[in-house]
PAMARBA-903972 format. One record per residue (C-alpha): residue number from 1; residue in three letters; x, y, z. Coordinates in Angstrom, 3 decimals. Each point is the difference from the previous one (the first is absolute). Layout:
REM residues N
   resi   resn         c1         c2         c3
    NUM    ALA          X          Y          Z
...
END
This chain:
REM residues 200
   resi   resn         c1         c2         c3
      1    UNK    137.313    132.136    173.060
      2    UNK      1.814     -2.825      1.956
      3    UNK      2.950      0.451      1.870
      4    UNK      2.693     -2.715      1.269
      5    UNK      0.199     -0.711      3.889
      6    UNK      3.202      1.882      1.857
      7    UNK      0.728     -2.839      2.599
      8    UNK      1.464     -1.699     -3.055
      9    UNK     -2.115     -3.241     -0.862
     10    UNK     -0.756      0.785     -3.505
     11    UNK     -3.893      0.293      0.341
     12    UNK     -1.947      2.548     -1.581
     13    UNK     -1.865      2.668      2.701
     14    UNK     -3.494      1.367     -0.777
     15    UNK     -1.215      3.189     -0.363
     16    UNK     -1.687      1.556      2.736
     17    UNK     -2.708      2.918     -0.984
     18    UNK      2.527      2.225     -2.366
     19    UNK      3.352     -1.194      1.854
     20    UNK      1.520     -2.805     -0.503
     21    UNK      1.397     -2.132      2.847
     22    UNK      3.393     -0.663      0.926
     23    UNK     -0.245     -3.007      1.577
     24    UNK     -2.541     -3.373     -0.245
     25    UNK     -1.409     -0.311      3.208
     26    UNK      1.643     -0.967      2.679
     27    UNK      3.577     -0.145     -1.819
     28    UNK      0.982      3.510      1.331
     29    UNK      0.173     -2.014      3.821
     30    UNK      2.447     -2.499     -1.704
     31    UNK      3.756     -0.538      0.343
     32    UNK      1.369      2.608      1.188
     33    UNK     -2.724      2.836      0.296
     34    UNK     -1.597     -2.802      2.663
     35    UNK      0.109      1.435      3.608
     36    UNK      1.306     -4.114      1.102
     37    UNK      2.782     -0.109     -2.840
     38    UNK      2.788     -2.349      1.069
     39    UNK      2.518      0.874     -2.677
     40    UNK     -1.928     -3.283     -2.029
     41    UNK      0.857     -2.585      2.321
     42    UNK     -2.511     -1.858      2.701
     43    UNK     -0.518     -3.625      1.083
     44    UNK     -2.612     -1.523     -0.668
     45    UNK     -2.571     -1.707      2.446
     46    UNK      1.704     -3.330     -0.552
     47    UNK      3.175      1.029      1.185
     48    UNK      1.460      0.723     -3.922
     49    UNK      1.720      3.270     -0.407
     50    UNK     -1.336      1.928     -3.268
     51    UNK      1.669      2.254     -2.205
     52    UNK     -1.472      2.733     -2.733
     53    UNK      1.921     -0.830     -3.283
     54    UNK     -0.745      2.208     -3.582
     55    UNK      0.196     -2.912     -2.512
     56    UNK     -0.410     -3.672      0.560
     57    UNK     -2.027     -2.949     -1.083
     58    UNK     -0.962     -1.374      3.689
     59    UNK     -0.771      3.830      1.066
     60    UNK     -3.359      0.018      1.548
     61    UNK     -2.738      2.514     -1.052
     62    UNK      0.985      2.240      2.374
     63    UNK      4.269     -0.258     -0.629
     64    UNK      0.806     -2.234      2.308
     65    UNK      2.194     -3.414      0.125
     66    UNK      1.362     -1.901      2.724
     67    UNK      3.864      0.974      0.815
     68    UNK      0.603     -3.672      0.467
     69    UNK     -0.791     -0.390     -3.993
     70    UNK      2.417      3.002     -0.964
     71    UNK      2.811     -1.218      2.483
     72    UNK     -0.037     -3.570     -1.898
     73    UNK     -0.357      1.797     -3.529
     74    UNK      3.340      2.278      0.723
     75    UNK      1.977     -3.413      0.785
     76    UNK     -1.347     -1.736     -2.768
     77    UNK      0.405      3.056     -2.557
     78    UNK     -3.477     -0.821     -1.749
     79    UNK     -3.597     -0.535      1.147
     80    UNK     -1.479     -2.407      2.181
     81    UNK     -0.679     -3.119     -1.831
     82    UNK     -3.269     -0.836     -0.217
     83    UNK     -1.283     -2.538      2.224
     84    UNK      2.874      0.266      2.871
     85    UNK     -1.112      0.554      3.709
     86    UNK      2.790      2.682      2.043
     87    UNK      0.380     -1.831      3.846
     88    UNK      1.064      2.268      2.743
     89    UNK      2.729     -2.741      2.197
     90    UNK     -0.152      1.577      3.351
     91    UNK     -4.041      0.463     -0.653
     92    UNK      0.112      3.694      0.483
     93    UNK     -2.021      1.676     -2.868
     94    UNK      1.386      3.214      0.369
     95    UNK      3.530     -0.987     -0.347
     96    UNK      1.291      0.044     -3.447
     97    UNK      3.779     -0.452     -0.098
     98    UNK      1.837     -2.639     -2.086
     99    UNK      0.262     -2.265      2.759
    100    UNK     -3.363     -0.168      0.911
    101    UNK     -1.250     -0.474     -3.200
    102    UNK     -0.868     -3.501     -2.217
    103    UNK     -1.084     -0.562     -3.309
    104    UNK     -2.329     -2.852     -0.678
    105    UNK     -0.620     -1.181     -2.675
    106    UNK     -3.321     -0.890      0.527
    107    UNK     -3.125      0.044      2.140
    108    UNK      0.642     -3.506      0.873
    109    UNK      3.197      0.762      0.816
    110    UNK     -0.242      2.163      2.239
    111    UNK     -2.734     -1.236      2.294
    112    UNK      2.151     -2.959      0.157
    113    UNK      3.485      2.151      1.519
    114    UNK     -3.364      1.842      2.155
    115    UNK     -0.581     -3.467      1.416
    116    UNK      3.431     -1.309      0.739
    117    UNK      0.692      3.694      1.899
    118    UNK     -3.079     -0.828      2.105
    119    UNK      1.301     -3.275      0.813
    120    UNK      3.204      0.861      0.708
    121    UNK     -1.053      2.458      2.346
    122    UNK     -2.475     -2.076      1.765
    123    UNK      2.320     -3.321      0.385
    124    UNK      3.575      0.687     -1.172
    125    UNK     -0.485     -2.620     -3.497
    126    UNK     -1.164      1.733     -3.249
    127    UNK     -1.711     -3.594     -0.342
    128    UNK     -1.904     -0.713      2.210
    129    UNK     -4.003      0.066     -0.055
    130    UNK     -2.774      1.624      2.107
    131    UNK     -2.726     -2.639      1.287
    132    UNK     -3.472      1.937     -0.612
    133    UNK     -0.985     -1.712      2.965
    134    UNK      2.542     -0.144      2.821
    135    UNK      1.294      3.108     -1.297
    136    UNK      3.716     -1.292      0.233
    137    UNK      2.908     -0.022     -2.267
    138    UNK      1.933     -3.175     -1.323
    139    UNK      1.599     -1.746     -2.571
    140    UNK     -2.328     -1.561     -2.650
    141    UNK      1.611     -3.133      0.191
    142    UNK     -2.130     -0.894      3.753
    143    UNK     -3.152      2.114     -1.950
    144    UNK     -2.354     -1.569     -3.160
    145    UNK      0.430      2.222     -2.537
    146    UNK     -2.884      1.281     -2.225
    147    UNK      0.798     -1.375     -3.596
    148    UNK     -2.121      2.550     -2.099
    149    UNK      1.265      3.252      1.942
    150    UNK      2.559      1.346      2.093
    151    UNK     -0.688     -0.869      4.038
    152    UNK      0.503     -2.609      2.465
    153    UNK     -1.717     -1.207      3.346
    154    UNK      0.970     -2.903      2.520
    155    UNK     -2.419     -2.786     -0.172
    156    UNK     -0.637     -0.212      3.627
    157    UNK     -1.367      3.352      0.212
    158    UNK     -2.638     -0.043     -3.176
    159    UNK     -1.032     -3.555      1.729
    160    UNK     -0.758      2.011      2.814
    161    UNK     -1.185      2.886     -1.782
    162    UNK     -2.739     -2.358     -1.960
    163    UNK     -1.217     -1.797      3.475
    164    UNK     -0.490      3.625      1.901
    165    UNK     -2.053      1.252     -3.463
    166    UNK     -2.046     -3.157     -0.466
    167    UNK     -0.740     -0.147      4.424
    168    UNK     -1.005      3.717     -1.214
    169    UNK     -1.870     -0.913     -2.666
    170    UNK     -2.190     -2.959      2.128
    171    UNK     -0.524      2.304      2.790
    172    UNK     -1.624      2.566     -2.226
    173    UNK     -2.059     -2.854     -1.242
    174    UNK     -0.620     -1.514      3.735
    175    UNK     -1.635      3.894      1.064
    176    UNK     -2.052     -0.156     -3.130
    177    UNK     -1.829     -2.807     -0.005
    178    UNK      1.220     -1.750      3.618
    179    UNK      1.656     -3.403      0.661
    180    UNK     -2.832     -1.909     -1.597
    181    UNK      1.738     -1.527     -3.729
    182    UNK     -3.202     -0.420     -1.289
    183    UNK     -1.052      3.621      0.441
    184    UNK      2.899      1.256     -2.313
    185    UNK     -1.033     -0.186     -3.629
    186    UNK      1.690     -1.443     -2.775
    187    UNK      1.365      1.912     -2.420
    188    UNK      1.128     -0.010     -3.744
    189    UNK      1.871      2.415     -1.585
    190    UNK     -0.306      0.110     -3.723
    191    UNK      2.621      0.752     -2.697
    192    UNK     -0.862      3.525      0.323
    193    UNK      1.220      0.312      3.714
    194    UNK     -4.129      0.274      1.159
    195    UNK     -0.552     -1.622      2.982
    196    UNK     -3.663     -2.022     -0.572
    197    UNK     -1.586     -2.180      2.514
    198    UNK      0.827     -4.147     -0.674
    199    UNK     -3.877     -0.630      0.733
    200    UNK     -1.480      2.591     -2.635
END
């Protein structure tokens, strides 16, 4: 004889010599029979707050959904649509009010209003660019701009950047094999990336 779980989840309990349980293991420590219950609401370890919901088709396996995701859903009278991305404006997770709140429509979207915030923030123009190797901000119009993805760097600083790696790169080779040229071997590399001796 099988008997149905009384925490609620649907799931058939076992029996146990001649009684039969009354819970699946484990489920009679859930919700509210749990010593920790919050009333079905905690934030997550990202910062997100969480909320236990009966019935809906982002619910996680163990109830939950983001309260960011229900807050939008209530303005918009209808489910999330699939592929949008929720921003928080004032970047605090846990703060899920209508003005804090954003709707992307996309991924790409939404890293991009991520990027102009940090901008913003760090220089006062939502346009300007971070050099990866001065580490300042300015406008891409004094920066070369990378023409198969999104970033920018001034041209003085990668010069510089390239003549500090390459003096790296000969002084490696200078404690290897000394200041002689004729000591350091020549070297091939093949289509493969291998590294073969020129000589050989």
């Amino acid at each position: 004889m099988i008997g149905i779980c009384a925490c609620g989840c649907g799931r058939q309990t076992n029996k146990h010599q001649s009684t039969i349980r009354r819970f699946v293991r484990g489920h009679n420590l859930r919700g509210k029979n749990h010593h920790a219950w919050s009333g079905g609401r905690y934030i997550s370890g990202a910062g997100y707050v969480r909320v236990q919901i009966e019935q809906h088709p982002r619910r996680s396996s163990a109830g939950y959904i983001f309260e960011h995701i229900l807050v939008v859903e209530k303005a918009l009278g209808r489910y999330l649509p699939k592929g949008a991305v929720i921003h928080h404006a004032n970047g605090r997770r846990a703060q899920n009010n209508n003005k804090n709140i954003v709707l992307c429509e996309s991924r790409g979207y939404h890293l991009l209003i991520e990027a102009r915030t940090r901008a913003f923030r760090a220089s006062g123009h939502a346009n300007y660019r971070r050099c990866p190797h001065c580490k300042k901000w300015d406008d891409p119009a004094n920066m070369y701009l990378y023409k198969t993805r999104r970033g920018a760097y001034h041209q003085d600083c990668r010069r510089r950047y390239q003549q500090r790696r390459s003096s790296k790169v000969f002084a490696s080779i200078t404690r290897t094999y000394g200041d002689d040229p004729d000591d350091v071997p020549a070297v091939r590399v093949t289509l493969n990336g291998v590294a073969e001796d020129a000589g050989a």
